[in-house]
C-alpha positions as CSV (number, residue, x, y, z in Angstrom):
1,X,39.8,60.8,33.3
2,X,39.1,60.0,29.8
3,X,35.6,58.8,30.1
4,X,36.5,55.8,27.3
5,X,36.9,53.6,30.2
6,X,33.2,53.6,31.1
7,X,32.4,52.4,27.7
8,X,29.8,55.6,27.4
9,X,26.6,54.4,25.9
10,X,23.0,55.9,24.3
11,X,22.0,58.4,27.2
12,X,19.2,57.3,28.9
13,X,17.8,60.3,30.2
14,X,15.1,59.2,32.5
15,X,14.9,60.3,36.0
16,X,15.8,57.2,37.6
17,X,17.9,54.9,35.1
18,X,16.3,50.9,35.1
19,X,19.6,49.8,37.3
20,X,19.4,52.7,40.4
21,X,15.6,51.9,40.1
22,X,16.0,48.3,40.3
23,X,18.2,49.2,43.3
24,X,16.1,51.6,45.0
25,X,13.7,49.0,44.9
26,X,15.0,45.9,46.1
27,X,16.8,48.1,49.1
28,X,13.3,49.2,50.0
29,X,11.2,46.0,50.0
30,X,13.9,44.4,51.9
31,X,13.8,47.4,54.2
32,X,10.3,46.4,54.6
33,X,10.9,42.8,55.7
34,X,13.0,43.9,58.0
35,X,10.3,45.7,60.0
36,X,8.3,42.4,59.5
37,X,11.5,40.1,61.1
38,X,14.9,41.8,61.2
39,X,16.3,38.6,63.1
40,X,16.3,36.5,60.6
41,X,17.5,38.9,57.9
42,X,20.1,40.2,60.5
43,X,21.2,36.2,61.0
44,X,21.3,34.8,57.8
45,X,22.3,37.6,55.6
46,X,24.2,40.4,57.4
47,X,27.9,39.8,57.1
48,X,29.5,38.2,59.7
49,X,33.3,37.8,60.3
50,X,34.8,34.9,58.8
51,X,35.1,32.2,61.8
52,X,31.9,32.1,63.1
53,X,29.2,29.6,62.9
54,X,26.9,32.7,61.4
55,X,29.5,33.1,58.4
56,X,28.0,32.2,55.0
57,X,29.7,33.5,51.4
58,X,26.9,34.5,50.5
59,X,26.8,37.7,53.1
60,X,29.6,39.4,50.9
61,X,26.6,40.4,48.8
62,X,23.6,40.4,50.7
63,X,24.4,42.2,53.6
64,X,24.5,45.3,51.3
65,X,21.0,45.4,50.9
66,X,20.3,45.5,54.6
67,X,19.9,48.7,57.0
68,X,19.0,49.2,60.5
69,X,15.6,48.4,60.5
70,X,14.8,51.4,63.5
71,X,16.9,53.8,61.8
72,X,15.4,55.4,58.5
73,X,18.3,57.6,58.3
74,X,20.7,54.7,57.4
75,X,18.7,53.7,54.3
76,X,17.7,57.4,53.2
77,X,21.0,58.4,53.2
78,X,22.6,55.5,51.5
79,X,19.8,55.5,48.6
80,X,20.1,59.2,48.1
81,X,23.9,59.0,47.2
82,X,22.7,56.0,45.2
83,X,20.8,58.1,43.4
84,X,22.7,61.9,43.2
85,X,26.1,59.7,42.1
86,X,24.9,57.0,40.5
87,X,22.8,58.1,37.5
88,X,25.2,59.7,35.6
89,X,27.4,57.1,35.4
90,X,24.8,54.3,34.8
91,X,23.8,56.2,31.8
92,X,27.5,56.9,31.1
93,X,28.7,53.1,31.9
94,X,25.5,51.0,30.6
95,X,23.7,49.1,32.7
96,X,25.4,46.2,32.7
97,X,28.7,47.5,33.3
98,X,27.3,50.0,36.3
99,X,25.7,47.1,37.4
100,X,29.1,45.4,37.7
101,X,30.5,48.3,38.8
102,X,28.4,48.4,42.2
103,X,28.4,45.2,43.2
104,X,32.2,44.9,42.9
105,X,32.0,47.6,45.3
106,X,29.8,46.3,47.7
107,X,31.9,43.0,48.0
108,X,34.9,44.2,48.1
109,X,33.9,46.5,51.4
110,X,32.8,43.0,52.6
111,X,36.5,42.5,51.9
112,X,38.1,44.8,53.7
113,X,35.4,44.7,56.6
114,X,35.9,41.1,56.9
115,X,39.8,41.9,57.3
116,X,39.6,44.3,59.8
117,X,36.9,42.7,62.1
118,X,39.5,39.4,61.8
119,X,42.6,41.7,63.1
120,X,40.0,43.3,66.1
121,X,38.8,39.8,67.3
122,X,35.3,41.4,67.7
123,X,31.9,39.6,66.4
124,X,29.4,41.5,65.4
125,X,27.6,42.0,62.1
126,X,27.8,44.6,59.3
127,X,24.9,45.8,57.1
128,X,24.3,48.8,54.7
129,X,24.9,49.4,51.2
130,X,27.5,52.4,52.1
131,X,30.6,49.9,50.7
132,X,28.8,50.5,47.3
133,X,27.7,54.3,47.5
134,X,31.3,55.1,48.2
135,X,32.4,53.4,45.4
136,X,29.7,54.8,43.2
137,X,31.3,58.5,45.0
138,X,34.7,57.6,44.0
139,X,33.7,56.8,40.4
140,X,31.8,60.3,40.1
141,X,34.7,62.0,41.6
142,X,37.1,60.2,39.3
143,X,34.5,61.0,36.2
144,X,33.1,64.4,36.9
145,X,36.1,66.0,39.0
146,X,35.5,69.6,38.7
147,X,31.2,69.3,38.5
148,X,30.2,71.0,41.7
149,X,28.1,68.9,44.5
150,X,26.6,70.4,47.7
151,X,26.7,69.1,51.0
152,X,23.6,68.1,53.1
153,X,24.8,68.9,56.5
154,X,25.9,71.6,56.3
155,X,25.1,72.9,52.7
156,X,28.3,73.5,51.6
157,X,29.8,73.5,47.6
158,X,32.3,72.0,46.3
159,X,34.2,70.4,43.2
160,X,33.3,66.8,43.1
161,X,37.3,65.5,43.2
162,X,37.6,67.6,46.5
163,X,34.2,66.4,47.6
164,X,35.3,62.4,47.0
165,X,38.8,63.7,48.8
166,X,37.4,65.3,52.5
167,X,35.4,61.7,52.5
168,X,38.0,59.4,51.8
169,X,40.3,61.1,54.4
170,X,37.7,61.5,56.6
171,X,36.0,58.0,56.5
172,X,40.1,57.0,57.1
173,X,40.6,59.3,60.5
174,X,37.3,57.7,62.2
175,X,38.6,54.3,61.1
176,X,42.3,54.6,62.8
177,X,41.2,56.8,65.4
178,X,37.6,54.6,66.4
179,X,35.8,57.7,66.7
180,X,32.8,56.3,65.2
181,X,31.5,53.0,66.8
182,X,28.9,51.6,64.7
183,X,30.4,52.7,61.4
184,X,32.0,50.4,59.4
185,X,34.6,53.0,57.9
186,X,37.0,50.4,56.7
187,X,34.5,49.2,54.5
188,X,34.0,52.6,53.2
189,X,37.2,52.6,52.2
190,X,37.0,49.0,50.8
191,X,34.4,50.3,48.7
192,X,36.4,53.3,47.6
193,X,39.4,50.7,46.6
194,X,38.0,48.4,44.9
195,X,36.0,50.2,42.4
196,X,40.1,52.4,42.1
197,X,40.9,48.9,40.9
198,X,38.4,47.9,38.8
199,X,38.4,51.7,37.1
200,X,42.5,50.8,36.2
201,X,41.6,47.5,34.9
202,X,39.2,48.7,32.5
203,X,41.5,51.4,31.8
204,X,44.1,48.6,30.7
205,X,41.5,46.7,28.6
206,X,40.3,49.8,26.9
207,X,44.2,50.8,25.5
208,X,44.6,47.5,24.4
């Protein structure tokens, strides 16, 4: 992919660029509340479907910034791709634009979950900022195909384009096939999608 479309800017070689930390942060402190009152948060800022007296617009962002409170695994692993995926394309995108990047992502999962909870007539709420990460993994792919990444479990290498690929396909069978209760894999997806669209958009912008 020419790498044009990210608008590359100065390199900001720091450990943890000022948009990943910002996210890091606010992920954790509201991970903390949560501990404190996870109703409330759960209630007022998860997203819920469309329909239901609990439905506010604003859940189509917040609810990305909340994680199971009893489960430390959900956060970890969603800041750790945050982190592994996302720095070199904030320092290759700019802040602002990464910034813009993500949160696309993280509403239009919202999207896409909102859709699919509608067609299964189910209520029940959906947190986590996985919609993003998988957008943020889709961008890396698209950016870096052939760098190599490593899988946690198990520790297996691979090219980053075939990395982004067993994900997408997989996140796709445990979506049709409901082999995962719990996991929002159409928001995944959603994620995955929308930042696709918004990386041929600027694509457009950046030949004209």
């Amino acid at each position: 992919m020419n790498q044009n479309v990210y608008r590359r800017r100065p390199t900001d070689n720091s450990a943890i660029p000022n948009i990943i930390f910002i996210l890091l942060v606010a992920n954790g402190l509201v991970f903390a509340l949560e501990q404190w009152n996870s109703d409330f948060l759960i209630v007022n800022f998860a997203l819920w479907p469309v329909g239901t007296p609990l439905f506010q617009p604003w859940q189509l962002l917040t609810y990305g910034f909340l994680h199971s409170p009893s489960f430390l695994w959900h956060i970890f692993m969603n800041m750790y791709g945050l982190w592994m995926f996302g720095r070199d394309l904030e320092r290759m995108m700019g802040a602002k634009r990464f910034l813009t990047y993500y949160l696309t992502c993280v509403v239009g999962a919202a999207i896409v979950q909102l859709i699919v909870a509608g067609t299964q007539g189910d209520v029940y709420p959906t947190i986590g900022a996985s919609g993003g990460v998988f957008g943020i993994l889709l961008a890396y792919g698209m950016a870096f195909p052939n760098r190599t990444v490593i899988l946690l479990i198990p520790p297996i290498p691979m090219r980053a384009k075939y990395f982004v690929l067993v994900f997408g396909l997989l996140e796709l069978y445990l979506g049709v096939s409901g082999n995962a209760p719990g996991v929002a894999n159409f928001a995944h997806l959603g994620g995955m999608l929308f930042g696709f669209l918004l990386i041929q958009y600027w694509k457009k912008t950046v030949r004209r």
